[in-house]
Structures are given as structure tokens and as C-alpha cells.
C-alpha positions as CSV (number, residue, x, y, z in Angstrom):
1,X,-18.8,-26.8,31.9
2,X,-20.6,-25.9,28.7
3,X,-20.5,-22.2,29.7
4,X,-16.6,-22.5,29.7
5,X,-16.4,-23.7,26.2
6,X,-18.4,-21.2,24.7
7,X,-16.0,-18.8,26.6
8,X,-13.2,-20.6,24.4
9,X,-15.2,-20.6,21.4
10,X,-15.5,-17.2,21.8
11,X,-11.6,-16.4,22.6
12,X,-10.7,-18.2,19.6
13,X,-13.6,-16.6,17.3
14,X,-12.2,-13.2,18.3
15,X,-8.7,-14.1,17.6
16,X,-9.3,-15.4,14.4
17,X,-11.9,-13.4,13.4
18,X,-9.6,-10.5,13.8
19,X,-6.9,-11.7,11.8
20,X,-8.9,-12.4,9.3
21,X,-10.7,-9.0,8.8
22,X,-6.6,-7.7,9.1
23,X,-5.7,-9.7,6.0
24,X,-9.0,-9.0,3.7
25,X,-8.2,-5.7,5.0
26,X,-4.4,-5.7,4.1
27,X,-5.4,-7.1,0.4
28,X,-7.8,-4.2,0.1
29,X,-5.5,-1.7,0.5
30,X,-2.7,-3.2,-2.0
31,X,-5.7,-3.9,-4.1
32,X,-6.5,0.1,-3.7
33,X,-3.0,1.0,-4.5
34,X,-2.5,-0.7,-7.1
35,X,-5.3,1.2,-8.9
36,X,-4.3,4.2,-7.6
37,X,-0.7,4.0,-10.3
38,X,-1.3,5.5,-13.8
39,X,1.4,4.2,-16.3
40,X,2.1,5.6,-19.9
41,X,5.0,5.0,-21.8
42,X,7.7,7.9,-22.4
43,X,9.7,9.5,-24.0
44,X,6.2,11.6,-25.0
45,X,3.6,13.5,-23.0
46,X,0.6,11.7,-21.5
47,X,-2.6,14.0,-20.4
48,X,-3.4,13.0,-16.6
49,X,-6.4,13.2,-15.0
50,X,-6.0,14.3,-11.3
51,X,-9.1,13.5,-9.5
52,X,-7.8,14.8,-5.9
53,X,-4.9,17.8,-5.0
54,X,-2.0,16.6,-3.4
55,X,1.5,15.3,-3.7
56,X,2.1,12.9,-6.4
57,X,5.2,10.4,-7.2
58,X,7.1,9.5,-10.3
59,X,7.9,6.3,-10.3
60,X,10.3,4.8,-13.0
61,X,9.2,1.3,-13.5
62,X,11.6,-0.9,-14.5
63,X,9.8,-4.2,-14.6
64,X,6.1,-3.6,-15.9
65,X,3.9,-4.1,-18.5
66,X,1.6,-0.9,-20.1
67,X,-1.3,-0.9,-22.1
68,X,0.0,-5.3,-22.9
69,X,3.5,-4.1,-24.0
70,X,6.0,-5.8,-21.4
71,X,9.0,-3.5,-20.5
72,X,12.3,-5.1,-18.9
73,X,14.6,-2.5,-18.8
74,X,17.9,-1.4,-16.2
75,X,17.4,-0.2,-12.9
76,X,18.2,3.0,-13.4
77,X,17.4,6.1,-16.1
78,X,18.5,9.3,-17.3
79,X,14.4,10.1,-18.2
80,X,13.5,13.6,-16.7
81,X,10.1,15.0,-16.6
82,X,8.3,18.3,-16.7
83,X,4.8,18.9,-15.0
84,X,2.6,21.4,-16.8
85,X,-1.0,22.5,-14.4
86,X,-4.2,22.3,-16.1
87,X,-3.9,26.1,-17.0
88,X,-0.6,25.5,-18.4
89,X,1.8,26.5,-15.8
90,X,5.0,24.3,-15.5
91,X,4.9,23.2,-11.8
92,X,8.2,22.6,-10.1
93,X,9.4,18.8,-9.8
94,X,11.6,17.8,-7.2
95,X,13.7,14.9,-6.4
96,X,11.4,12.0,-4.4
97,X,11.5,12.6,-0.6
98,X,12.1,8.9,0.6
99,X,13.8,6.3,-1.7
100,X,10.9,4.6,-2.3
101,X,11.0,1.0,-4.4
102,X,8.4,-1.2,-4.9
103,X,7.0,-4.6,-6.5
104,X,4.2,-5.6,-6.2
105,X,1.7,-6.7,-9.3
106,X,3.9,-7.5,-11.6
107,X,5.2,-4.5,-11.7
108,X,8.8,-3.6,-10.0
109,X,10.3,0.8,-9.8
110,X,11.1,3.2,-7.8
111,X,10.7,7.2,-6.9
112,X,12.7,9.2,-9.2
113,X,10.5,13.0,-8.9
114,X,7.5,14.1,-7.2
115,X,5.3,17.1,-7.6
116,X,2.3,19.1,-6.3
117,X,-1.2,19.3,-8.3
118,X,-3.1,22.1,-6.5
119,X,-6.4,21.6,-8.0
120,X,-7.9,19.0,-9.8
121,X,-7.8,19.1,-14.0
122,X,-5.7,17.2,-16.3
123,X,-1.8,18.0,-15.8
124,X,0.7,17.3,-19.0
125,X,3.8,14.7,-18.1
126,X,6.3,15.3,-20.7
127,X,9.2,13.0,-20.4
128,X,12.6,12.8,-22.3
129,X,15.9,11.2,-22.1
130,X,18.7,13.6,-20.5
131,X,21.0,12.6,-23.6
132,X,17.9,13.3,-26.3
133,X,17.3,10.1,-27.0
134,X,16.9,6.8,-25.3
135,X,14.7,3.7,-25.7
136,X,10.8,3.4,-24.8
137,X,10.5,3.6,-20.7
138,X,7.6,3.0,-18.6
139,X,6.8,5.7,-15.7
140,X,3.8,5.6,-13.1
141,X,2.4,8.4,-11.2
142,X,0.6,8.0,-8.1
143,X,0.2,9.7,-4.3
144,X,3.5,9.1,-2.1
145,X,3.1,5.1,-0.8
146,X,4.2,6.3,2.5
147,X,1.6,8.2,3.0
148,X,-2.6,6.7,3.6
149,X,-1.4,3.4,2.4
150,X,1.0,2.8,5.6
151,X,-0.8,4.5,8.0
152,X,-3.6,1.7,7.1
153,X,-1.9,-1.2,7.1
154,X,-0.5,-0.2,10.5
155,X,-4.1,0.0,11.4
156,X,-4.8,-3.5,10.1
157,X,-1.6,-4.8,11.9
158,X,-2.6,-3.3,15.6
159,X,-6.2,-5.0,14.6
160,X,-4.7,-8.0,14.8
161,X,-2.4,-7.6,17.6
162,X,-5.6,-6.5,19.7
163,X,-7.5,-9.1,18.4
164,X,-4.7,-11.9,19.4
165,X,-4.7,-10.2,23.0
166,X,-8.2,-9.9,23.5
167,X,-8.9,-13.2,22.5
168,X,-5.9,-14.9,24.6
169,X,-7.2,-12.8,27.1
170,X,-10.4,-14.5,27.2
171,X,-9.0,-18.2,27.0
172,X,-7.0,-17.3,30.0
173,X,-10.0,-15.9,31.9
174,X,-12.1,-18.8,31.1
175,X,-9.5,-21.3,31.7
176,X,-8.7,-19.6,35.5
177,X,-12.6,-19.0,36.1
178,X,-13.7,-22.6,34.9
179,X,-15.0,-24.5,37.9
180,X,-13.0,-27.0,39.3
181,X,-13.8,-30.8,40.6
182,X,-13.6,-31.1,44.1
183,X,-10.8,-33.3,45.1
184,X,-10.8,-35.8,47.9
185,X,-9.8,-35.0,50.8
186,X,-7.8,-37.9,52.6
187,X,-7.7,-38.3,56.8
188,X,-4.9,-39.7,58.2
């Protein structure tokens, strides 16, 4: 009997320990993203540090706040951007692959360019309004969401799927394997 509930303890501690290393892990990774943005304010140019090569995003942020100024502005904008490399070389932006939007952190945009930094340096943004002028905007700039970010939390998710089943699994077992009293057996 005491062997069959520390099989349950231990279905139940793998079920919910699971879970629970998915969610810490979950906030980790928004917690990770998060940091990964760098904002600035345009129309100007802002000097970014790019630590890693890869694909990065533009993100026109709509709902944010930069450096404690608070921006609320529409949904959409005519703000373009240029991409210079560390040597100087204009690098080619292109439209955003997915449609990506996002809010999270108080901070609420979506995917309007996306370029490649080759190397790592510090790259010149310089943003304007399409018409020549335009009021104060906030941008971010960070690697595509889709890209480590999902493939992580899908990780986290079948963590806790497994977890679930493993643990259900071993309820079950101990619940089928736990002995059973012997019942009387009545002659007619």
C-alpha cells in the first residue's frame, strides 16, 4: 500500500514538475526577447551595436515607450529606413517576410523591413518620413521572432505534454498494479 502512493506521488510530481519548468521556461524566453529589441526614436539615425550576424527586423512600434518618452501613435507609417554596414556600405532592406505583430511589455508593432548584418560592428539606421516630414516615431530592431524564440517555446510546450503523459502514465500503472483485497468468496 505505501509503495503505491509513492508511485502517485511520483506521477503527480512528474506532471507538475514538468509544467512548471515549461512555464519558468516560457517566461525566460519572453523575458530573453524582450531584451533582445533595441528602440530609438526616428526620424534620425541611431548607431547600433550588432553583437551576432544574422537577419534582423524593423519593427514599427506603435504603442511603446523609449528612453521614458511614451509614444501612442496610428497603426500604420509612411517611415522608411536605410541600413549602412560598419564599413559604410548601404545594405539592401527588404519588406518583412511574415506579417509579424506583437505586444507584449507594454510595447505593441509590427514588421515593416528586415535586413542582413554580415559581421558584427555598429550599423547606422537612418529613418525618415516618405513625405519629408512626419511626427517623432518609435522603431525596434531585433532578430526575426519566428525564428529561436518559437522553436523554444515549442520545446517548452512538448515538455509539458510529455511531462502530463509520463506522469498520467505512471498513476495509471500504479493504480492497475496496486494490490488488490481479496474478496470473499461465497458457496452456495
Amino acid at each position: 500500500m505505501r509503495t503505491t502512493a509513492l508511485w502517485y506521488a511520483l506521477g503527480v510530481l512528474v506532471m507538475v514538475g514538468g509544467v512548471a519548468a515549461a512555464v519558468a521556461g516560457t517566461i525566460d524566453q519572453l523575458k530573453r526577447l524582450e531584451a533582445s529589441f533595441v528602440r530609438f526614436v526616428v526620424p534620425g539615425a541611431y548607431d547600433m551595436q550588432v553583437a551576432q550576424s544574422g537577419q534582423y527586423v524593423l519593427y514599427y512600434e506603435y504603442e511603446t515607450a523609449v528612453n521614458g518618452e511614451s509614444f501612442q501613435t496610428p497603426e500604420s507609417t509612411d517611415i522608411t529606413c536605410r541600413v549602412a554596414d560598419p564599413g559604410g556600405k548601404p545594405l539592401q532592406v527588404v519588406p518583412a517576410t511574415f506579417e509579424t505583430e506583437y505586444a507584449f511589455g507594454g510595447h505593441t508593432g509590427r514588421a515593416i523591413g528586415q535586413f542582413l548584418a554580415a559581421a558584427p560592428g555598429v550599423y547606422v539606421i537612418t529613418c525618415a518620413h516618405g513625405s519629408g516630414k512626419g511626427e517623432r516615431e518609435a522603431l525596434a530592431v531585433a532578430p526575426p521572432l519566428a525564428g529561436g524564440f518559437a522553436a523554444a517555446v515549442l520545446k517548452l510546450i512538448a515538455l509539458a505534454f510529455v511531462s502530463v503523459g509520463a506522469g498520467l502514465t505512471i498513476l495509471i500503472a500504479a493504480l492497475v498494479m496496486r494490490p488488490h483485497a481479496k474478496r470473499p468468496v461465497f458457496e452456495t
